[in-house]
C-alpha positions in Angstrom: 11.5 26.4 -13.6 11.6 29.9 -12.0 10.6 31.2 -15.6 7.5 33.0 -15.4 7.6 32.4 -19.7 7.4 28.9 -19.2 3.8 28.0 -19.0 2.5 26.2 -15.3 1.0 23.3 -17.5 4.7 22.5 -18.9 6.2 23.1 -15.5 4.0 20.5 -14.0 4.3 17.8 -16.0 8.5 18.7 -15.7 7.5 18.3 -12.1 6.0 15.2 -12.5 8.1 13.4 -14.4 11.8 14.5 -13.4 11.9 15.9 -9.7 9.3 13.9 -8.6 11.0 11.1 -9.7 13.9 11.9 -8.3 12.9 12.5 -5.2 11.3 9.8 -4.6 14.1 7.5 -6.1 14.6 4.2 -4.6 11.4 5.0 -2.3 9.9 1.0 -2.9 11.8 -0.4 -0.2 11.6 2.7 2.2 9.9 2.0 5.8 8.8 5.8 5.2 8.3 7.0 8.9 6.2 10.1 9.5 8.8 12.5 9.8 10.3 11.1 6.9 7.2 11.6 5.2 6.7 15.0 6.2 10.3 16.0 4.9 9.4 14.6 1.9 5.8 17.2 1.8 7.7 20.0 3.0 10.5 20.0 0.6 7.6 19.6 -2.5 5.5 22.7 -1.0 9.3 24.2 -1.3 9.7 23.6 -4.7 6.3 24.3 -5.2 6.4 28.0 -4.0 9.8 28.5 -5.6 8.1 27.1 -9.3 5.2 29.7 -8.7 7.4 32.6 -7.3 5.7 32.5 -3.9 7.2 33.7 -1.3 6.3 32.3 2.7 5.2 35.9 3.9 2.9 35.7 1.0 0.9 33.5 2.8 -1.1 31.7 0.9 -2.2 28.7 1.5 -1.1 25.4 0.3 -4.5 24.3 -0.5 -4.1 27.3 -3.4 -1.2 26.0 -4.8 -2.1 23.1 -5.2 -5.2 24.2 -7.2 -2.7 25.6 -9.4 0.2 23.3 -9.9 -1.9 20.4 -9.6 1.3 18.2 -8.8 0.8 14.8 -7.7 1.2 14.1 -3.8 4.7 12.9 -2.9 3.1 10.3 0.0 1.1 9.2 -2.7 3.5 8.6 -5.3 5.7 6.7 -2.3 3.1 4.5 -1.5 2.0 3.9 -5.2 5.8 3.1 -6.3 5.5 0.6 -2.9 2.9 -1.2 -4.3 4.1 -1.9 -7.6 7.3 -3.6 -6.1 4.7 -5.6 -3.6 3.3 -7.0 -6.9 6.2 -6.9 -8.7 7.8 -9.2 -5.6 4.4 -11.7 -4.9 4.4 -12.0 -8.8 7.9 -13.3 -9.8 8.5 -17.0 -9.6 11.8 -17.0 -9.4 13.8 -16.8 -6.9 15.5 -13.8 -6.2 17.5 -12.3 -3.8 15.9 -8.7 -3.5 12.4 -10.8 -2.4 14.4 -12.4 0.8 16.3 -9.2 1.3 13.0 -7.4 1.3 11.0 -10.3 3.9 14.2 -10.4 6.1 13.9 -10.3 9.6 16.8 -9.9 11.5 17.7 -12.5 14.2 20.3 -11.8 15.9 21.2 -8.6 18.2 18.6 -6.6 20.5 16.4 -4.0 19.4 16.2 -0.5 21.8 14.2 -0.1 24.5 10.2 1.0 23.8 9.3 1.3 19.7 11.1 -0.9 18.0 12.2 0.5 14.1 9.8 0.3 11.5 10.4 -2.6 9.0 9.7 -2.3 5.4 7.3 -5.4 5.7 5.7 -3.5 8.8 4.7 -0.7 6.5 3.5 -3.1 3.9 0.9 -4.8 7.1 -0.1 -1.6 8.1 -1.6 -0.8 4.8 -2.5 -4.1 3.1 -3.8 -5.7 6.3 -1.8 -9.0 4.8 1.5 -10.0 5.1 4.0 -10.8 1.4 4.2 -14.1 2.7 0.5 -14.9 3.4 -0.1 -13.9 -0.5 2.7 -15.2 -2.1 1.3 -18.8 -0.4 -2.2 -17.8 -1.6 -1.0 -17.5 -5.4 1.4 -21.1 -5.1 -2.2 -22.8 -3.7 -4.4 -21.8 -6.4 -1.3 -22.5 -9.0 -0.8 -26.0 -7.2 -3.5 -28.3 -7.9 -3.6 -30.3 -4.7 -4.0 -27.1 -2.9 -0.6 -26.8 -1.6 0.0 -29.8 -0.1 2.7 -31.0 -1.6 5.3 -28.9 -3.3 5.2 -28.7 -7.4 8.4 -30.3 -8.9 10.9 -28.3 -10.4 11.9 -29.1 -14.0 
C-alpha cells in the first residue's frame, strides 16, 4: 500500500474492500459510542496518510485527503452495516436467537451511578426514531389479516 507504483485508484478500492472491512468487522451489533467512533476516524486518517506518504508535520488537511483517496467514511459504513442487520433482523420470520440476543434487556443487577451504558437497541432509537419491536409488530399486522388481534397459527 506504501507503493507509490501502485496507482491511488487501485489502492482505494483495496481500501474499500479489505481494511475497511476489516475494521469494521462484526460492527452490526456494536453500541458504537463516540469515542469509539472517533478511534475508529482516527485510525482511517492513519492509514490514510500512511497510503499517501503523508507525514503529520506535513499538515495538510484531512479535507485534502480525502479529495484524493476518496475512501468511504468509517461512521458511515458502521451505521450502513447496522442497518442492514436492523432489516435483516425485522425481516426474518423465524425465530432466532441472535434477534432476542440483540432486543435483550438485562434484568437483573444495577446499572452505575449517572449515564447508564449505551445499548445496541439504544443506538438503533436514536437514529430510527422507532424501536425493533414497534416494526417487527407493524410488519406481523399488515401480514395478519385481522389486524393483529389474534395470533396466526403455526403449521
Amino acid at each position: 500500500m506504501k507503493n507509490p507504483n501502485i496507482p491511488l485508484k487501485d489502492k482505494t478500492t483495496i481500501f474499500n474492500s479489505c481494511i475497511l472491512q476489516c475494521l469494521t468487522y462484526g460492527a452490526q451489533t456494536w453500541a458504537l459510542t463516540n469515542k469509539q467512533s472517533r478511534s475508529l476516524r482516527v485510525c482511517k486518517n492513519r492509514m490514510e496518510r500512511s497510503v499517501l506518504n503523508i507525514k503529520l508535520r506535513d499538515k495538510i488537511k484531512l479535507t485534502n485527503i480525502r479529495s484524493k483517496t476518496k475512501v468511504e467514511d468509517v461512521t458511515y459504513t458502521v451505521k450502513k452495516l447496522k442497518w442492514n442487520w436492523v432489516g435483516h433482523m425485522v425481516r426474518s420470520k423465524k425465530k432466532k436467537w441472535t434477534k432476542d440476543l440483540t432486543v435483550w434487556c438485562p434484568r437483573d443487577g444495577k446499572r452505575r451511578k449517572g449515564r447508564p451504558k449505551i445499548r445496541w437497541e439504544d443506538d438503533t432509537k436514536k437514529v430510527a426514531g422507532i424501536t425493533m419491536a414497534k416494526k417487527r409488530r407493524k410488519q406481523e399486522n399488515m401480514e395478519n389479516p385481522r389486524g393483529g388481534l389474534c395470533r396466526r397459527a403455526s403449521g
